[in-house]
MIKE-928086 format. One line per 10 residues: number of its first residue (from 1); for each residue x, z, y of C-alpha. Coordinates in steps of 0.001 Angstrom, whole numbers. Example, Ala and Ser with C-alpha at 12.3 -4.5 7.8 and 13.67 -1.06 7.14 Angstrom:
1	12300/7800/-4500  13670/7140/-1060
***
This chain:
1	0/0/0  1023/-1043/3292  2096/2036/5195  487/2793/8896  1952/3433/12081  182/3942/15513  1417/3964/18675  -517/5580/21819  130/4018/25092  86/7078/27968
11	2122/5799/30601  -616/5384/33033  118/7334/36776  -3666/7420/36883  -3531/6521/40944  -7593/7017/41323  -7177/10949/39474  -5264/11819/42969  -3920/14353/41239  -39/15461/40084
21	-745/15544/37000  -653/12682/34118  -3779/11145/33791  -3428/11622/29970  -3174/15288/30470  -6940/15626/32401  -9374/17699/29983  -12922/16413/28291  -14409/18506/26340  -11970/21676/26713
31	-9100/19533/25791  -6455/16613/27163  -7503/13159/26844  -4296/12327/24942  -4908/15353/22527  -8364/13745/21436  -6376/10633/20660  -3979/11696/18878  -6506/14371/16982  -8480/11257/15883
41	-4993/8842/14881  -3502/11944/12629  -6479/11615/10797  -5233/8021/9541  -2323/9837/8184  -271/7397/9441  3570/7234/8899  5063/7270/12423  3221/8263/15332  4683/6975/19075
51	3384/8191/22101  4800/5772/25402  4601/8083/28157  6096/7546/32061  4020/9243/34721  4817/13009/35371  7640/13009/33687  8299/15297/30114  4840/17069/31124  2948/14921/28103
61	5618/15380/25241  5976/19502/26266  1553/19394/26514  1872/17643/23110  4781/19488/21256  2287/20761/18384  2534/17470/17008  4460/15728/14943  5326/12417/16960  7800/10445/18651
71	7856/10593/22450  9244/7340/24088  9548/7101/27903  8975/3829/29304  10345/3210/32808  9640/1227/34905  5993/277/33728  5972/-3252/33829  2545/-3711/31481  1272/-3119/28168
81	3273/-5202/26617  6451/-4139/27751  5050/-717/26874  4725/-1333/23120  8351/-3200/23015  9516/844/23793  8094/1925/20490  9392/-1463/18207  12963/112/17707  11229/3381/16481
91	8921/1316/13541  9645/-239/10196  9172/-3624/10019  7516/-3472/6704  4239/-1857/7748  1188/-2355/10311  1146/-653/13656  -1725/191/15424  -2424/277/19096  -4229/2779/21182
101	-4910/3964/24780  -4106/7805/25917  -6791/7251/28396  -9412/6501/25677  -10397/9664/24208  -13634/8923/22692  -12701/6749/19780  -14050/7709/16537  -12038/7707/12784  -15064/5652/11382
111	-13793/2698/13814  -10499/3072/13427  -11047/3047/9966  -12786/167/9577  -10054/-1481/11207  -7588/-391/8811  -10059/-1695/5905  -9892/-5391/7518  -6351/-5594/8446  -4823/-6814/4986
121	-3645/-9809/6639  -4147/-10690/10122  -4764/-9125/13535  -7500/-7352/13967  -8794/-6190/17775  -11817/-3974/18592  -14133/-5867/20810  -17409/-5362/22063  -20721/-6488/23815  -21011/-5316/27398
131	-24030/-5693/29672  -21585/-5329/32339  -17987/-6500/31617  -16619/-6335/34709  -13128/-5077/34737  -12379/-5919/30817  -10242/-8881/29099  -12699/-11414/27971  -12990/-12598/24201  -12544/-16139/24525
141	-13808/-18318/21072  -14042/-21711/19995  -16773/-23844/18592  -16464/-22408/15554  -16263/-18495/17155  -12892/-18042/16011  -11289/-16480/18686  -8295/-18443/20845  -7521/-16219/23302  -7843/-12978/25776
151	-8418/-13746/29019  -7853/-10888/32276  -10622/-10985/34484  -8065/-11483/37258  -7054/-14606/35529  -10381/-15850/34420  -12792/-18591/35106  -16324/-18110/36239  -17033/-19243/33185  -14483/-17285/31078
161	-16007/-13940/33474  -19738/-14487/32204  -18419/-13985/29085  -20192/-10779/27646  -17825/-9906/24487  -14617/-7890/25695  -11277/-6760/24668  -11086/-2841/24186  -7210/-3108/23828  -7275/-1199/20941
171	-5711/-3719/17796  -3840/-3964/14539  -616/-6241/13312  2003/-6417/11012  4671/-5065/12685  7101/-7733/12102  4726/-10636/13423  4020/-7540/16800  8054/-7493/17064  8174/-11768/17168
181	5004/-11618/19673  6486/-9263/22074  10086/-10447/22291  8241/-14351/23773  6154/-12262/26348  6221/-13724/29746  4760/-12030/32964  3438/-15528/34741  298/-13665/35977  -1271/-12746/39154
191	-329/-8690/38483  3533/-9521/37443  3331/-7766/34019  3781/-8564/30257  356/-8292/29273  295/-7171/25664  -2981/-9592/25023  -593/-12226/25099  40/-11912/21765  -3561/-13121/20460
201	-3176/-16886/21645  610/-16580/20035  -1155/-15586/16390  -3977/-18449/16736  -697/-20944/17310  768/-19284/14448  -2170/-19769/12603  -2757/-16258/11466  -6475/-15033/11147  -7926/-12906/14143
211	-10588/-10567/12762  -12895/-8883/15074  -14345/-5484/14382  -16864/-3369/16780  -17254/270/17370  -20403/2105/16091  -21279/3232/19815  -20197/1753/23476  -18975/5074/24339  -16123/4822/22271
221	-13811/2473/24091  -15057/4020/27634  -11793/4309/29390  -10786/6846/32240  -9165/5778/35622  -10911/8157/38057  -12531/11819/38506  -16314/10266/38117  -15657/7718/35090  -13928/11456/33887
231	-17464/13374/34656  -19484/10605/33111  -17418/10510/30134  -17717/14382/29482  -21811/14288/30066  -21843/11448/27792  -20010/13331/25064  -21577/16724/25614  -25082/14578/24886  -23393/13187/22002
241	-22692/16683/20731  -25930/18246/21605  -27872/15537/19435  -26068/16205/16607  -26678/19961/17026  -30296/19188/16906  -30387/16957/13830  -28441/19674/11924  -31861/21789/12984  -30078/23497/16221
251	-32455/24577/18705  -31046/23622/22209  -33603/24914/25417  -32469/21800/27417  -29569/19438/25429  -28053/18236/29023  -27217/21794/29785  -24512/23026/26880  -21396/22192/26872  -19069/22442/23216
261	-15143/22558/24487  -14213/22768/20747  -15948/23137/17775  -19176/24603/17127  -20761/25075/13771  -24238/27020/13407  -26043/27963/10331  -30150/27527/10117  -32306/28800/13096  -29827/29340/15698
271	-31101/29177/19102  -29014/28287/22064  -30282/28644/25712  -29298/26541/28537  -25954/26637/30655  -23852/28096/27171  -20068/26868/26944  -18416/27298/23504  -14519/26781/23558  -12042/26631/20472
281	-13692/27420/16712  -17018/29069/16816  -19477/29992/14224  -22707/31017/14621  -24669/32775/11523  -27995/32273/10549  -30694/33258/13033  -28073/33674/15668  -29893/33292/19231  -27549/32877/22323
291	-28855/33670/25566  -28362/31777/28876  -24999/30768/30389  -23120/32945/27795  -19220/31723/27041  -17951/32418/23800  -14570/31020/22822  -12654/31561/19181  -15590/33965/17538  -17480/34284/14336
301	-20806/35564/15343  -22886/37407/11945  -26403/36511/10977  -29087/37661/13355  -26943/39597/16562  -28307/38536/19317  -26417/38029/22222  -28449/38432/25747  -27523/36121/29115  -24205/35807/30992
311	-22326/37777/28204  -18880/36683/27412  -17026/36917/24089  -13346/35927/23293  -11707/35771/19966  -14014/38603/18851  -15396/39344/15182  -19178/40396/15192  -21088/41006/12333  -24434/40769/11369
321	-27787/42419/13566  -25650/42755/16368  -27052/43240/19820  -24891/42350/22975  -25570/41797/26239  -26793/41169/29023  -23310/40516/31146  -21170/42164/27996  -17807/41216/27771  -15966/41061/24026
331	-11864/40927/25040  -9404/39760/22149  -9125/42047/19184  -12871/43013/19109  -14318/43404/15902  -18449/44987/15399  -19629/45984/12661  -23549/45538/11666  -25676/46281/13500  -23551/47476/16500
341	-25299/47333/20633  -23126/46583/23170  -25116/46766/26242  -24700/45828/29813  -21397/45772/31787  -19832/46858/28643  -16037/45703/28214  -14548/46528/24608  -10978/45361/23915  -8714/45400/20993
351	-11323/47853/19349  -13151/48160/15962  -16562/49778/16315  -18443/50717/12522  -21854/50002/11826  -24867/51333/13516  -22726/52561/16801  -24006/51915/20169  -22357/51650/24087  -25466/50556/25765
361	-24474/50921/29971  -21483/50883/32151  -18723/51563/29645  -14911/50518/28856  -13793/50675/25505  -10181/49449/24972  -7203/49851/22004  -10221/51640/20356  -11077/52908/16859  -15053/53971/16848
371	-17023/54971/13517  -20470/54598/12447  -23356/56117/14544  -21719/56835/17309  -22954/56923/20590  -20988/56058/24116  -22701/57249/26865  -23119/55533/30046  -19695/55354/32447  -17856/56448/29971
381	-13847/54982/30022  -10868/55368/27187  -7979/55637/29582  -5567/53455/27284  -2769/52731/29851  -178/55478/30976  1199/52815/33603  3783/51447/30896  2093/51546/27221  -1203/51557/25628
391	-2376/54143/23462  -5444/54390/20958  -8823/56435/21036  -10015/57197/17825  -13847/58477/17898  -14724/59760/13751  -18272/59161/12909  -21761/60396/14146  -19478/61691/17544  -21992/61513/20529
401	-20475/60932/23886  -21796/61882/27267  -22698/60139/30116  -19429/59279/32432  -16825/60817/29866  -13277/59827/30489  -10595/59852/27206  -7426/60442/28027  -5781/58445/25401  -3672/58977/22754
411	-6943/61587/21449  -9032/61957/18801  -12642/63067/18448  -13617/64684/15534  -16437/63271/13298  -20297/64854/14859  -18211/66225/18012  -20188/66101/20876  -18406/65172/24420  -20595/67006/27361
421	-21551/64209/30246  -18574/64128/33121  -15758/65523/30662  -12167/64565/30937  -10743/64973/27250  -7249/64987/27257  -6393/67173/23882  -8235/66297/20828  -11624/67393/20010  -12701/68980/16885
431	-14959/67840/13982  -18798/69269/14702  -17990/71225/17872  -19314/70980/22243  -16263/69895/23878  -16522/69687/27638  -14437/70025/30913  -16029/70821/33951  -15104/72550/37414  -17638/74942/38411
441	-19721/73787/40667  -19655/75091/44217  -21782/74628/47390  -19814/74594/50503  -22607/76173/53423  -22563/74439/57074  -20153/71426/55870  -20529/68259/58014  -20805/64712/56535  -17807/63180/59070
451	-19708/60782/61509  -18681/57321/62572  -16815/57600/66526  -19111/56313/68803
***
C-alpha cells in the first residue's frame, strides 16, 4: 500500500485578521484553526506530516509542538506553489502527498477519506458547487467534463467566472509526478506568484487522469481571511454541533445559543439551557440538566446533579444527584460525591466532599477533605494559605459547621463536632464535642458613629 503524506500550508500573514498574531493560530471552537487541521490529517495516519509556516515567526511550530510533524519555514511567500516546493525535500518520492490549507479548519475525515479511496492513480482535487464563487479558482472542463484546467478568478474570462464548480485547493498526487510539476512552475500571472494550480493543466498534458471528489457539506472548504468570515465560521459550526446534539436525543432550549469548545458527550435526557459553553472533554450523565450560561470545562458530571444558572465548573469530578448552583464555582481538584449541594457563591478547590454533605451559601472551601453529612454553614472560609504554603482542612463525618466559621488550616474536626456560628478554629476540634471561640460581647454606652466633615 502506497504510504500517505500531507502537507498543511500555514504561511498566510492573514492581513484582514489585523492582528499580530498568525492567522493559523486564531481559535474556532476553543481551539487554533491549524490545530483542527492537523486533528483531522492525523487521523489519516499518514507517514510524514509538513506544516509550511512564515508569518509570526516560530509562534505556529511552539503553538503546535504536541505534534508529531515537520515544521518548514517558507520565506519569502511567493505562492502556493512555491510553498509546497519547501516540503518536497522532506517527502519520499515513493508515496502520495496530500495538500491542505491551515486556514481551513472545517474539513471533515469522511472527505479526506474519500479522497484517499480515489487516488490509486491520478490527481485527485476537492471541488465544489457554489451559488456564489466569487473569489475561488474555477474548474474549467471539456466537452467531455474532463477537467483541463484551474483558472484564478483574477485571470479568468467572463465566461471562465460564471463558472459555478470551484477549486477548494485541497488535492492529492504522487509525489514524484508533484516534485516534476512544481520544479516547471512559472509565475506569468497578474499576482507574480507560482500558483500551485498550475500543476492540473501540466497532468492533463501528461495525460494522467484528474478525478474530482466533493465534500459532504459546503462548510467544509469555508476558508478564513478576516474577523467576520472567522465569526461566521464558528456560528456555522456551533449549529453544526448543536444538531447533532439533538439527533443523539439532546435537549437544547435554543440550538443558536450553546457553544461546544471541545468535546461534549451526554447520555439520555440531558437538558441544556441557553448561553452554556463547554470547553475540553465533558461528559454529562444521564438526566443531567444544565442551567443557563453555565461554563464547564474538563468535567465528568454523574447521573441526575443538577447544576443551576451561571455556575462554573473546571476539571471537577461530580457524582451522581448532585445539586450545584446558582453562581457555584468548582476550581481544579474538586471531586463530589452523591448526592452532594453546593449552593450559591460557593467556591470549593482541590477538595473531596463525601456523600450527602451540603455548603449551601457564601462559603470557601479549598485544599479540603469533607465527609459524609456534613454541613458548612453560611460564610464559612478554610484559611488554606499561610502567605507561602497551603495546608489541608479535614472535616470527619456528620461535623456541623456554623454560620461564618473560619478554619485556620492545617486542623481537623472531629467526626459529629459541632463548630458554634462566628468561631475561629485554629487547634483541632474533637470527635462529638461544641467547639466555639467567641469574645464576649460588650456594649460601649454614648459611642458616636464618626460623621462625614461637612
Amino acid at each position: 500500500m502506497t504510504t500517505l503524506n500531507i502537507v498543511i500550508l500555514a504561511a498566510g500573514k492573514g492581513t484582514r485578521m489585523y492582528s499580530e498574531k498568525p492567522k493559523v493560530l486564531h481559535r474556532l471552537a476553543g481551539k487554533p484553526l491549524l490545530q483542527h487541521v492537523l486533528d483531522c490529517a492525523t487521523e489519516l495516519k499518514p507517514k510524514q506530516v509538513c506544516v509550511i509556516y512564515g508569518h509570526g515567526g516560530e509562534m505556529v511550530p511552539k503553538a503546535m509542538q504536541q505534534y508529531v510533524a515537520r515544521f518548514v519555514i517558507q520565506e519569502p511567500q511567493l505562492g502556493t506553489g512555491h510553498a509546497l516546493q519547501q516540503a518536497m525535500p522532506h517527502l519520499d518520492s515513493d508515496s502520495l502527498t496530500m495538500v491542505l490549507y491551515g486556514d481551513v479548519p472545517l474539513i471533515q475525515h469522511s472527505t479526506l477519506h474519500q479522497m484517499v479511496q480515489a487516488g490509486n492513480n491520478g490527481l485527485v482535487l476537492l471541488t465544489v458547487h457554489l451559488a456564489n464563487p466569487t473569489g475561488y479558482g474555477r474548474i474549467v472542463r471539456d466537452s467531455k467534463g474532463d477537467v483541463l484546467c484551474i483558472v484564478e478568478e483574477k485571470d479568468a474570462t467572463p465566461e471562465q467566472r460564471d463558472i459555478r464548480e470551484v477549486n477548494t485547493g485541497i488535492l492529492l498526487a504522487p509525489t514524484e509526478s508533484l516534485q516534476a510539476w512544481l520544479a516547471k512552475l512559472q509565475n506569468n500571472n497578474s499576482q507574480g506568484e507560482y500558483y500551485l494550480t498550475d500543476i492540473v493543466s501540466m497532468a492533463v498534458k501528461q495525460g494522467m487522469v484528474v478525478h474530482t471528489v466533493q465534500p459532504s457539506h459546503e462548510w467544509e472548504i469555508h476558508g478564513i481571511n478576516s474577523k467576520s468570515q472567522l465569526a461566521v465560521l464558528e456560528r456555522t459550526w456551533q449549529l453544526v454541533t448543536a444538531s447533532r446534539l439533538l439527533v443523539q436525543g439532546v435537549t437544547l432550549a435554543d440550538p443558536s445559543r450553546i457553544d461546544i469548545r471541545g468535546k461534549l458527550t451526554c447520555g439520555h435526557d440531558v437538558e441544556i439551557d441557553v448561553g452554556c459553553i463547554f470547553e475540553g472533554q465533558v461528559n454529562l450523565g444521564d438526566k443531567v440538566r444544565v442551567g443557563a450560561y453555565s461554563v464547564i470545562r474538563n468535567a465528568n458530571i454523574g447521573e441526575g446533579t443538577e447544576i443551576l444558572p451561571y455556575s462554573h465548573i473546571d476539571s471537577s469530578e461530580v457524582s451522581a444527584n448532585c445539586h450545584i448552583g446558582p453562581y457555584a464555582r468548582l476550581r481544579p481538584g474538586t471531586k463530589l460525591n452523591d448526592e452532594v449541594h453546593i449552593g450559591n457563591f460557593v467556591e470549593v478547590k482541590n477538595s473531596e466532599i463525601a456523600a450527602y454533605s451540603k455548603a449551601n451559601h457564601l462559603s470557601y472551601i479549598g485544599d479540603s477533605t469533607i465527609g459524609s453529612r456534613v454541613n458548612v454553614g453560611a460564610g464559612t472560609i478554610t484559611c488554606n494559605y499561610d502567605g507561602a504554603n497551603k495546608h489541608r482542612t479535614i472535616i470527619e463525618d456528620d461535623v456541623f459547621i456554623g454560620s461564618n466559621t473560619q478554619l485556620v488550616a492545617p486542623v481537623t474536626v472531629g467526626k459529629g463536632a459541632t463548630i458554634g456560628a462566628g468561631s475561629t478554629i485554629t487547634r483541632d476540634a474533637p470527635a462529638g464535642e461544641l467547639t466555639l471561640s467567641r469574645g464576649k460581647q460588650t456594649t460601649i454606652k454614648g459611642w458616636k458613629r464618626p460623621m462625614k466633615a461637612k
